[in-house]
Every structure is written in C-alpha cells, then in structure tokens.
C-alpha positions in Angstrom: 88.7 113.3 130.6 85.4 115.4 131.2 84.7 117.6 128.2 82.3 120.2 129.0 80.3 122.6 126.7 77.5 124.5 127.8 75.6 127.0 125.7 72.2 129.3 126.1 70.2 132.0 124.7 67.7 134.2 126.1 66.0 137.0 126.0 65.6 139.1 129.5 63.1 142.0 130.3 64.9 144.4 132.4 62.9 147.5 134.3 65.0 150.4 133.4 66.4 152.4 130.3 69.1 151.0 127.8 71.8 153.5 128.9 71.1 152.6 132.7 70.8 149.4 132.1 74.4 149.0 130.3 75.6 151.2 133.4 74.5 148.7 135.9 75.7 145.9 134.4 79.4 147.3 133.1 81.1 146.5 136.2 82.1 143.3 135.7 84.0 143.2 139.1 80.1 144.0 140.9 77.7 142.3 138.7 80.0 138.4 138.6 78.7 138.2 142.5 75.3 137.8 141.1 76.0 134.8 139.2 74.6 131.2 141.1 77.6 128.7 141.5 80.0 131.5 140.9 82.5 132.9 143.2 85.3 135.5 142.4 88.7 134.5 143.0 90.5 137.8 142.4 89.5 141.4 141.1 92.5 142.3 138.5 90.1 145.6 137.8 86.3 146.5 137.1 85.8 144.4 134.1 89.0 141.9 134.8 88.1 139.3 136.9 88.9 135.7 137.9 86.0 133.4 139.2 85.5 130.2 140.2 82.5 128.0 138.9 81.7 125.1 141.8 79.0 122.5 141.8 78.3 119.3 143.9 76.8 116.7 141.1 75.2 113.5 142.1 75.5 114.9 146.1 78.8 113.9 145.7 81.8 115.0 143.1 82.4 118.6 143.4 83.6 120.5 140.2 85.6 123.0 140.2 86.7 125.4 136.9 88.5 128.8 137.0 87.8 131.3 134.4 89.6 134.6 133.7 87.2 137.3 131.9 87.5 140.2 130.4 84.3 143.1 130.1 84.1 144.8 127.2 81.1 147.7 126.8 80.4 149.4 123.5 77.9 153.0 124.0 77.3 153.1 120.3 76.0 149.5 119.8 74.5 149.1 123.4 76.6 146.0 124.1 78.6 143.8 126.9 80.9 141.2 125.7 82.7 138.8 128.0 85.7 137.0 127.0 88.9 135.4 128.5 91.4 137.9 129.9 94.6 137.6 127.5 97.5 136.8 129.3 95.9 134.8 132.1 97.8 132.4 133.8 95.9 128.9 133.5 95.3 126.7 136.2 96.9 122.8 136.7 94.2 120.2 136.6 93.7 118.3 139.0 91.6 115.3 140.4 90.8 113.8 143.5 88.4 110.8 144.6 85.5 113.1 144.5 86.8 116.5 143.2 88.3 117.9 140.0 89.3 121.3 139.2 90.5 122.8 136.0 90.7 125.9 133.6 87.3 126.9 131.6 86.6 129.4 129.0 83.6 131.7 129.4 82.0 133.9 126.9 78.8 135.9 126.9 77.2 138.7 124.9 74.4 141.1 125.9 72.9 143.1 123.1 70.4 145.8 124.7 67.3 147.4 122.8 64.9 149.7 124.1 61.6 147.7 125.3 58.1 148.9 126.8 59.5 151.7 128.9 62.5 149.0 129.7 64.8 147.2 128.2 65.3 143.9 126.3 68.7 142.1 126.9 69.7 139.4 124.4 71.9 137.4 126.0 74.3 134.9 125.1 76.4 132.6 127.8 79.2 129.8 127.0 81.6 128.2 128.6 83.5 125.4 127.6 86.1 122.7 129.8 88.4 120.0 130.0 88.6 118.3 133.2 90.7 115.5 134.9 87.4 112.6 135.9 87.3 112.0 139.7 89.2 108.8 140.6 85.4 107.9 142.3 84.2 108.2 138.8 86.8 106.4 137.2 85.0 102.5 137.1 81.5 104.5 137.1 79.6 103.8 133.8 79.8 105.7 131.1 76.0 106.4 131.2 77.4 108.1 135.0 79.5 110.5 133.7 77.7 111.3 130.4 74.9 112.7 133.3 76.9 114.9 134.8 78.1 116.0 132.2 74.9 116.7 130.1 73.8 118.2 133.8 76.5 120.7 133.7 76.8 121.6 130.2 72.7 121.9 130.0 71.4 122.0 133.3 73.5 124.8 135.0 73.9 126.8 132.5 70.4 127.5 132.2 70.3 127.8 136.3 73.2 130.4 136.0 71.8 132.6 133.4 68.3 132.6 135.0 69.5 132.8 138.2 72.0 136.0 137.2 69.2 138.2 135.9 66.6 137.2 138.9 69.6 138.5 141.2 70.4 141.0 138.9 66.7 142.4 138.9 66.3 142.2 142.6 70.0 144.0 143.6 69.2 147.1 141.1 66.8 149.2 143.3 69.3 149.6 146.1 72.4 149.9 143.8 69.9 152.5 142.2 69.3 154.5 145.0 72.6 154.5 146.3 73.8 156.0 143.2 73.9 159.9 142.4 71.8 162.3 140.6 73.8 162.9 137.5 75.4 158.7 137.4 75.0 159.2 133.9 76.8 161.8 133.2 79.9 161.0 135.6 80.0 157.3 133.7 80.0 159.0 130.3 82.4 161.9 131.2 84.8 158.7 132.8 84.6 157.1 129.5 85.4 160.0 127.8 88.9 160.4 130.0 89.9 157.0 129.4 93.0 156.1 127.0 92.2 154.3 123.9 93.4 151.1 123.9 
C-alpha cells in the first residue's frame, strides 16, 4: 500500500478586490481546470465536481486518484472551503505493472483580506490517499517507493497550488472582460434567491 498525505500553506497576492476575487474563484466547476495534474471527470453542478489527479513519477508509474469536492463560499467571512462531496460514490483500487488508481480526499481553504489595492488569499491545500503499489514497484526498494511518495505528497502539491494561482492570475483578465457591468450585483442578487440548505 501507498499512503499519501500532502499538505501546504501559502499566502497569494491577487490583483483585484475581495468581493471580485471570491466571485472569480466560486465556481468551482470553472476554476478546477486551472489546477496542474488535474482533470475534471464530471461536473455534478458549479461547486460539485469530480476530478482526477494524474502524475507520471520516476518517467514511468502513472498515478491516478479521483476526488469528489464540494465548494462552499461564505460573503460574510470572505471564504472558499473545499471538501469531499457527501454521498460520493468511491472508486475501486486498482494496480497494474506501472499504474495505480484509487480514491483521494482533498480539502482546501481560502481566507481572503483586503491587500494593497488587491487581495491577500491564505490558502490551505490537502489531500490525502491510499493506493494499491504498482506490481513494477512491488520488489523495488523501499528507499523507491518512499521517493515517490515524499515527491507526491511534498513535491506536487506545492507544483499544484503554485501552479493554480499563476493560471488563476493569468485566465482573470479575459474572464473579466467577458463578464458584465453590474457581475456583482447579479451574483449577490443569485445568492440571495437561493434556498437555504
């Protein structure tokens, strides 16, 4: 068995206000695409989604782990929490000579603050894994797997939070300008109309 556990903390500058900023990145459905190694699977709604996280390690063992997340925004406290969508169906593991796939559990947090005409994002990312080892990994050294591993757990997750709010920062101006004059107000007024849960 691979156990995988990958946690990170940043801080982010991004160049527009709170309010816009937690606009932009509420649709979870929109916003996943810009994640590096990340693929969505299936769009259940805006902020349900199932992705797929896929790397080659080594330049040869591909993993595979499916997630099912859940988008949460709060107005009041300017924040995003991700969590796993209740109710998903999980996914069988699975292991070939050089693949394995699984189920994975991701999490993240983005608390926004007002910051030099911008805004400040702290941001939280985890995501956590049990996976089936490759049969090619199988008579490899401990030492092996423990790399991959540590690559994944450390490595990528810092390459996928980086990577997300470089691609993040460069998509905004067009999704910007493609929006309308009064965005605000029609996301707030939406808000408004939906049931509580």
């Amino acid at each position: 068995m691979i156990t995988l556990n990958g946690t990170i903390e940043r801080r982010f500058y991004f160049p527009a206000d709170p309010l816009m900023t937690l606009i932009y990145f509420s649709d979870l459905s929109r916003v996943t695409y810009l994640l590096p190694h990340i693929t969505v699977v299936e769009t259940y709604s805006a902020d349900k989604v199932r992705i797929r996280y896929q790397t080659v390690e080594l330049g040869a063992y591909t993993i595979n782990i499916i997630c099912d997340l859940d988008g949460c925004v709060n107005v009041e406290s300017m924040e995003i929490l991700i969590g796993p969508l209740a109710g998903s169906t999980d996914v069988a593991r699975e292991a070939t000579l050089n693949a394995t796939t699984g189920y994975g559990y991701y999490t993240s947090s983005a608390k926004l603050f007002p910051e030099d005409g911008g805004t400040a994002i702290d941001y939280r990312f985890q995501f956590t894994s049990e996976l089936l080892r490759p049969r090619g990994l199988r008579m490899m050294p401990k030492r092996v797997v423990d790399r991959i591993v540590q690559s994944i757990s450390l490595g990528r997750v810092e390459e996928i939070a980086e990577g997300f709010m470089e691609n993040a920062i460069e998509a905004f101006a067009a999704w910007h300008a493609a929006q309308p004059h009064d965005l605000v107000a029609q996301w707030l007024a939406a808000r408004e109309s939906e049931p509580a849960n």
